[in-house]
C-alpha positions in Angstrom: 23.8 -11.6 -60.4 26.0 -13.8 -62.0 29.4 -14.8 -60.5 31.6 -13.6 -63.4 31.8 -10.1 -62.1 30.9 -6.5 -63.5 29.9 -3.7 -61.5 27.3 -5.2 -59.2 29.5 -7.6 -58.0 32.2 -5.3 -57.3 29.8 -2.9 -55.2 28.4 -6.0 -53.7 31.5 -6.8 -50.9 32.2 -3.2 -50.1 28.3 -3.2 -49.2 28.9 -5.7 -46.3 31.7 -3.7 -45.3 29.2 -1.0 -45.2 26.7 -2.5 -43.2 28.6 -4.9 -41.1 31.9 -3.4 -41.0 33.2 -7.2 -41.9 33.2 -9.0 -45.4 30.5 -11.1 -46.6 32.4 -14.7 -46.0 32.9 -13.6 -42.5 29.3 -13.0 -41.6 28.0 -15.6 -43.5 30.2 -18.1 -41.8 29.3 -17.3 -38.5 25.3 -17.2 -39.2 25.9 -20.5 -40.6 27.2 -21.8 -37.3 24.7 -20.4 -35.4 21.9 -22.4 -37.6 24.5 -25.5 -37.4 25.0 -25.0 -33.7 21.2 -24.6 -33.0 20.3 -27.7 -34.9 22.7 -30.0 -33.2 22.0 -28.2 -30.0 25.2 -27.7 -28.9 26.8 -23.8 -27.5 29.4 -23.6 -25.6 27.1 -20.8 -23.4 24.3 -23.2 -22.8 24.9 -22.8 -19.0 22.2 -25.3 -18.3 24.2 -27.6 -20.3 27.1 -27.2 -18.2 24.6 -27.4 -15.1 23.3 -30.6 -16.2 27.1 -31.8 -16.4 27.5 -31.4 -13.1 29.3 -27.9 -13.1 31.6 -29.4 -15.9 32.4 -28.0 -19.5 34.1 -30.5 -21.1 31.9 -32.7 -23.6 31.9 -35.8 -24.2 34.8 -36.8 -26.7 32.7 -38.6 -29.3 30.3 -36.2 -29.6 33.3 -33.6 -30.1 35.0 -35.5 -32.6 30.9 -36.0 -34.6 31.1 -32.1 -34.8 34.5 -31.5 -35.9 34.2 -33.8 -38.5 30.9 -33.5 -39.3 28.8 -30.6 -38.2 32.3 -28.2 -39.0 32.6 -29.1 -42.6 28.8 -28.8 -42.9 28.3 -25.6 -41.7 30.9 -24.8 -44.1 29.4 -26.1 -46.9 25.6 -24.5 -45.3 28.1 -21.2 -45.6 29.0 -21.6 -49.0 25.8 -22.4 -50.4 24.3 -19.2 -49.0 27.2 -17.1 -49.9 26.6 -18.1 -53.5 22.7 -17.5 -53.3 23.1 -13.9 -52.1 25.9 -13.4 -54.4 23.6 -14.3 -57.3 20.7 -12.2 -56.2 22.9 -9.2 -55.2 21.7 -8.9 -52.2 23.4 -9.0 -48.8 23.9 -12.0 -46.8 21.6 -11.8 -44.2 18.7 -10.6 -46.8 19.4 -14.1 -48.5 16.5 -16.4 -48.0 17.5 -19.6 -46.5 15.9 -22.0 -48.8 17.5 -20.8 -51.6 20.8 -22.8 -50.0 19.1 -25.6 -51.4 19.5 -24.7 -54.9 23.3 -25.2 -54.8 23.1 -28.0 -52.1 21.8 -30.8 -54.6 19.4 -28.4 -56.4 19.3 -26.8 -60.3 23.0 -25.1 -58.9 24.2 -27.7 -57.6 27.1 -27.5 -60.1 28.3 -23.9 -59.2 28.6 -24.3 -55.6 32.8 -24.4 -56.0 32.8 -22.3 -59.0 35.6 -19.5 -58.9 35.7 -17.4 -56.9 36.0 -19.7 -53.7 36.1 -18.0 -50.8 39.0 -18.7 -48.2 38.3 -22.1 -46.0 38.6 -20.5 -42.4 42.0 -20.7 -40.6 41.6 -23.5 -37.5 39.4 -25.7 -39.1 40.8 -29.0 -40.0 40.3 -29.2 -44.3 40.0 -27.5 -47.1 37.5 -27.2 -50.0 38.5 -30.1 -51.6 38.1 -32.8 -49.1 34.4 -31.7 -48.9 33.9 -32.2 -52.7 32.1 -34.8 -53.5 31.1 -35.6 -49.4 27.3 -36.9 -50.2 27.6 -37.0 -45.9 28.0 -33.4 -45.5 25.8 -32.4 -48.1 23.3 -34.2 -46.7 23.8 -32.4 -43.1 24.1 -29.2 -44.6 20.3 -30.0 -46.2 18.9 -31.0 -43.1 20.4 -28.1 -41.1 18.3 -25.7 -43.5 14.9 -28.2 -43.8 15.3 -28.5 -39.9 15.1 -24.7 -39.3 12.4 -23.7 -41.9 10.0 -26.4 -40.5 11.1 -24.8 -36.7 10.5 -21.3 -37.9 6.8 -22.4 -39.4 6.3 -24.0 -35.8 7.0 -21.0 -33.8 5.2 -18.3 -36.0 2.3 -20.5 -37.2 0.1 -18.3 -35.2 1.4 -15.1 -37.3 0.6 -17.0 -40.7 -2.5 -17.7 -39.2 -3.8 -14.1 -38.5 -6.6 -12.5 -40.1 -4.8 -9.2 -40.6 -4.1 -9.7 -44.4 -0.4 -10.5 -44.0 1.2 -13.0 -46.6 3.2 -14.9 -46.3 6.9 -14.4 -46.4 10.1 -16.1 -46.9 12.8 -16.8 -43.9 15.6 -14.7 -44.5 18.7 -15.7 -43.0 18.8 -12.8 -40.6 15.5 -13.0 -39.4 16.3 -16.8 -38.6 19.4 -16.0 -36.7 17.7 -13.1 -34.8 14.8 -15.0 -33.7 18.0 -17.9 -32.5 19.2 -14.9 -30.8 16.3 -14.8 -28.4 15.3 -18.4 -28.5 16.8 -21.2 -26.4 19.8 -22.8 -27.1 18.0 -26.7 -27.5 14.2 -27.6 -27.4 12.1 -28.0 -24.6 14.2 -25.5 -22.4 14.3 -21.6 -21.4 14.9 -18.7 -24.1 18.8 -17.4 -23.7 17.5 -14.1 -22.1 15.0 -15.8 -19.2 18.1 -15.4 -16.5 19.1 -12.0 -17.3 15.4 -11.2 -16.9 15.2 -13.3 -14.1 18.0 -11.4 -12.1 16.7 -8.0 -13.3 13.4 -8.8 -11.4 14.9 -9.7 -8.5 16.8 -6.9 -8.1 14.1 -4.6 -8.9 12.1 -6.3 -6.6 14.0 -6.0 -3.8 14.9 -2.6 -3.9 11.8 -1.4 -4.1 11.0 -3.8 -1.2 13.5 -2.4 0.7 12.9 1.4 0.1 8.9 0.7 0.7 9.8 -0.9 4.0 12.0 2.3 4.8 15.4 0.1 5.0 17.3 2.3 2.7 16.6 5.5 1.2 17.8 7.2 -1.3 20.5 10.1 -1.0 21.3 12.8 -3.6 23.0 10.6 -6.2 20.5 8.2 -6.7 17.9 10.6 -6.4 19.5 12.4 -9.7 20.1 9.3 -11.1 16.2 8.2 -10.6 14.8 11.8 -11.9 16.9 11.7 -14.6 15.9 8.1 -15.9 12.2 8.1 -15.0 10.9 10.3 -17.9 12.5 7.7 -20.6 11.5 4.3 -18.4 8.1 5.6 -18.2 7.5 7.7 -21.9 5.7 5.3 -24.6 7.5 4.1 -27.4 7.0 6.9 -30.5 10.7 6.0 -32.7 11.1 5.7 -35.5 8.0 7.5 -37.1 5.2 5.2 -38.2 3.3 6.1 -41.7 0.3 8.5 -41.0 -2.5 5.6 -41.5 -1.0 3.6 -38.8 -2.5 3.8 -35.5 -1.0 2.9 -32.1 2.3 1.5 -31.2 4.5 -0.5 -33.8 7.2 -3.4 -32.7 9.9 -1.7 -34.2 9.2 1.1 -32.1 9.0 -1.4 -29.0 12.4 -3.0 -29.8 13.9 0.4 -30.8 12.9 1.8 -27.6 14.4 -0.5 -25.5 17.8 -0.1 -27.4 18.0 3.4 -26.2 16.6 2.8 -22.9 20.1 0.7 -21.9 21.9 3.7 -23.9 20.2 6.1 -21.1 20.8 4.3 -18.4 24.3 3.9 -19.0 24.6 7.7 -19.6 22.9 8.5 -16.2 25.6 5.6 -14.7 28.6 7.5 -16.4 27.1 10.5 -15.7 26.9 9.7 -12.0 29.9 7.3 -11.3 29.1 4.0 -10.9 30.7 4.1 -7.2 28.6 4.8 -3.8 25.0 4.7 -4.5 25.5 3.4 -8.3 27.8 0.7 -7.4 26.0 -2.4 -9.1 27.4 -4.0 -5.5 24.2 -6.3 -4.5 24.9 -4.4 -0.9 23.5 -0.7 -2.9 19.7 -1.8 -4.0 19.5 1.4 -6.4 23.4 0.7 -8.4 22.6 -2.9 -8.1 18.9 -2.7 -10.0 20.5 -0.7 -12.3 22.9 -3.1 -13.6 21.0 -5.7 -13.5 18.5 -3.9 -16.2 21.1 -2.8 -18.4 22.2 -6.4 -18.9 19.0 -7.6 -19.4 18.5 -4.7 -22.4 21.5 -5.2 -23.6 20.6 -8.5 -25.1 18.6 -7.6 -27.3 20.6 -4.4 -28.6 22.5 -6.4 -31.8 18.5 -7.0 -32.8 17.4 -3.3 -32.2 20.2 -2.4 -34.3 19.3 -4.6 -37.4 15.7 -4.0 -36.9 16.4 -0.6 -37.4 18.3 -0.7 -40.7 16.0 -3.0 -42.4 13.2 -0.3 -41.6 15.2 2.3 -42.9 14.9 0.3 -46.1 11.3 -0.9 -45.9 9.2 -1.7 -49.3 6.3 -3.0 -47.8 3.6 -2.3 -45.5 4.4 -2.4 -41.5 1.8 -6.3 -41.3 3.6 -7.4 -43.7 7.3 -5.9 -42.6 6.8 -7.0 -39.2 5.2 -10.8 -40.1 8.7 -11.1 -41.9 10.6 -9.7 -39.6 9.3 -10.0 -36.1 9.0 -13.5 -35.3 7.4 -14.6 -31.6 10.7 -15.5 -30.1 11.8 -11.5 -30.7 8.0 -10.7 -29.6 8.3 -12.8 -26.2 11.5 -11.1 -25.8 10.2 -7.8 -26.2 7.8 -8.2 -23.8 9.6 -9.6 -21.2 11.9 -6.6 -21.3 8.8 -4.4 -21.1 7.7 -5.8 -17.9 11.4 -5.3 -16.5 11.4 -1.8 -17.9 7.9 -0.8 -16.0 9.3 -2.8 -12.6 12.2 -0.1 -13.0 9.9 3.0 -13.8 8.1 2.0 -10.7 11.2 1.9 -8.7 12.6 5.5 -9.8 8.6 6.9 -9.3 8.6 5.9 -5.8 12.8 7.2 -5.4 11.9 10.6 -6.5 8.4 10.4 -4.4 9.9 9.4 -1.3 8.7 10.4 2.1 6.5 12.2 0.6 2.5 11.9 2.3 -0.2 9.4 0.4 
C-alpha cells in the first residue's frame, strides 16, 4: 500500500483502533522497545537484576546515558522502519514481519523511511526526527536489534523447523516475537519472566494440600463452595475454540485459551465469595492464599491468550502451520508450566470437596 493515501490507507489506522484500542505509532513504539530492551538486556522489572545489585535499582550512569542516547533513538528508528513496512503492506503492525524493517533501514526503501507522513517523535524522549537523519550509528543499532532477534528466534524454535510434520517454514512476525519475549527471560542464560509466579503458585498449592492432608485445617462452607464450584473447569480438558473436523486431539490454542478463562473463573468464584475469611489470599488461610497465588500465575499469560485468539479468528492456513508460526517454545514452556499449576490446584479442590470422607 503505498504511502500517498486512498481508501486503504484511511481504513488502515482506524483498524488498530479496532483491534488495539490505541493508534498504530503507539503500538508499534512500544513493541519496538521491547525488542530494543531485550537485546540490550536491560528492564527495569528484571528483579534478578536488581538482586544482583545488591537490592539496588539504580544503574550504572554510563550505561544509562549509552541507552538514552543510543538504544532510545534506535528503537525509534527500529519503530519507524516497521511502521512504514506494515503501512505499505496494509496490514497491521503486529502482522508486519520483522525483516521487512530492513528494507527501509539501509535496504531498496531506504529512501522513504522519513517520507510524509512522519509520525509524531514521542513526548519525553530527548530529539526529534531530524537529529536522527543521517545517524549511520543508530541505523546501524536499529539493524542489529532486528538481525539479533531473527537469529534468537531460529535458536529457540529450531526444533519446530525441524519437525517432520510437513510445516514450512514461516516468517517472524513482529507479534509473535514480542509474545514469545513475553514469556522468555529478560537476558540470556537466566529464568523465563513467569518461573516466580509459578514458583509461588506451587508452593502454595503445595502446602495447603499438605496442610489439609495432615488434618491441620479444614475447609468450612466458603471454601468448600468455592472448591466445588472451581473443580469442574480446573479439571475439564481443553475443547475452545472449535478445532476443524480432521483434527484430532487437543490443539495449543485451545491450551493457551483455556488457561485465559480458567483465571476468569477463578476470579468469579473469589468475587463471588468475598475474598475475606477463608478466600483471603492472607498466607495464614491456605485455601484464599493458593488461590491467589494461581490467578497471578494465569494472569501472565492472559495479553497472549487474547491475541492468540484473534489471530485464530482470522486463520488462512492449516493449524501445523498456524501454530509453527505462532506458537513458539517460549509460549509452549509457558503453557505447560501453567498446566502443571492448574492440575496441582484441581487436586487441591478434589480432595476439599472429598474431605473426611473414607478411602
Amino acid at each position: 500500500m503505498p504511502d500517498a493515501g486512498g481508501e486503504a490507507a484511511a481504513a488502515w489506522e482506524p483498524a488498530h483502533r479496532q483491534a488495539y484500542r490505541e493508534g498504530s505509532w503507539k503500538r508499534v513504539g512500544r513493541l519496538a522497545w521491547a525488542l530494543t530492551k531485550r537485546h540490550i538486556g536491560y528492564d527495569p522489572g528484571d528483579v534478578e537484576a536488581i538482586e544482583e545489585n545488591g537490592g539496588s535499582s539504580v544503574e550504572d550512569p554510563e550505561k544509562s546515558q549509552q541507552r538514552l542516547v543510543r538504544w532510545m533513538p534506535a528503537a525509534q528508528l527500529l519503530a519507524l522502519a516497521l511502521w512504514r513496512a506494515a503501512r505499505d503492506a496494509d496490514v497491521l503492525v503486529e502482522a508486519v514481519p520483522l525483516e521487512r524493517a530492513l528494507w527501509w533501514l539501509g535496504g531498496a526503501r531506504h529512501n522513504d523511511l522519513y517520507a510524509d507522513p512522519l509520525p509524531a517523535w514521542p513526548s519525553g524522549l530527548p530529539g526529534r526526527w531530524g537529529r536522527t537523519r543521517g545517524r549511520e550509528d543508530l541505523m546501524e543499532s536499529a539493524r542489529q536489534v532486528v538481525t539479533w532477534h531473527l537469529m534468537q528466534d531460529r535458536a529457540e524454535n529450531l526444533a519446530l523447523a525441524d519437525t517432520e510434520d510437513g510445516t514450512d517454514d514461516v516468517p517472524l512476525l513482529l507479534g509473535d516475537r514480542c509474545r514469545a519475549l513475553a514469556s522468555g527471560p529478560y537476558r540470556d542464560g537466566h529464568k523465563a519472566r513467569w518461573v516466580d509466579s509459578v514458583h509461588f503458585a506451587t508452593r502454595d498449592v503445595g502446602w495447603a494440600s499438605a496442610e489439609l492432608r495432615a488434618g491441620l485445617w479444614r475447609p468450612g462452607s466458603q471454601a468448600l463452595h468455592a472448591a466445588q464450584a472451581l473443580h469442574p473447569s480446573l479439571a475439564a480438558a481443553p475443547d475452545a475454540p472449535a478445532l476443524p473436523k480432521e483434527i484430532t486431539g487437543v490443539a495449543w490454542i485451545q491450551r493457551v485459551v483455556r488457561l485465559a478463562h480458567l483465571r476468569s473463573a477463578i476470579e468469579t468464584v473469589q468475587d463471588h465469595h468475598g475474598r475475606a475469611d477463608e478466600l483471603d489470599p492472607h498466607p495464614a488461610r491456605p485455601f484464599g492464599s493458593a488461590l491467589a497465588s494461581v490467578a497471578c500465575a494465569l494472569s501472565q499469560i492472559d495479553a497472549t491468550a487474547r491475541d492468540l485468539e484473534v489471530l485464530w479468528a482470522v486463520r488462512e492456513t492449516g493449524v501445523a502451520l498456524w501454530e509453527r508460526a505462532h506458537l513458539p517454545i517460549p509460549i509452549r514452556e509457558h503453557i505447560i508450566a501453567l498446566e502443571e499449576v492448574v492440575a496441582a490446584a484441581s487436586g487441591l479442590c478434589f480432595d476439599m470437596i472429598h474431605f473426611g470422607e473414607p478411602h
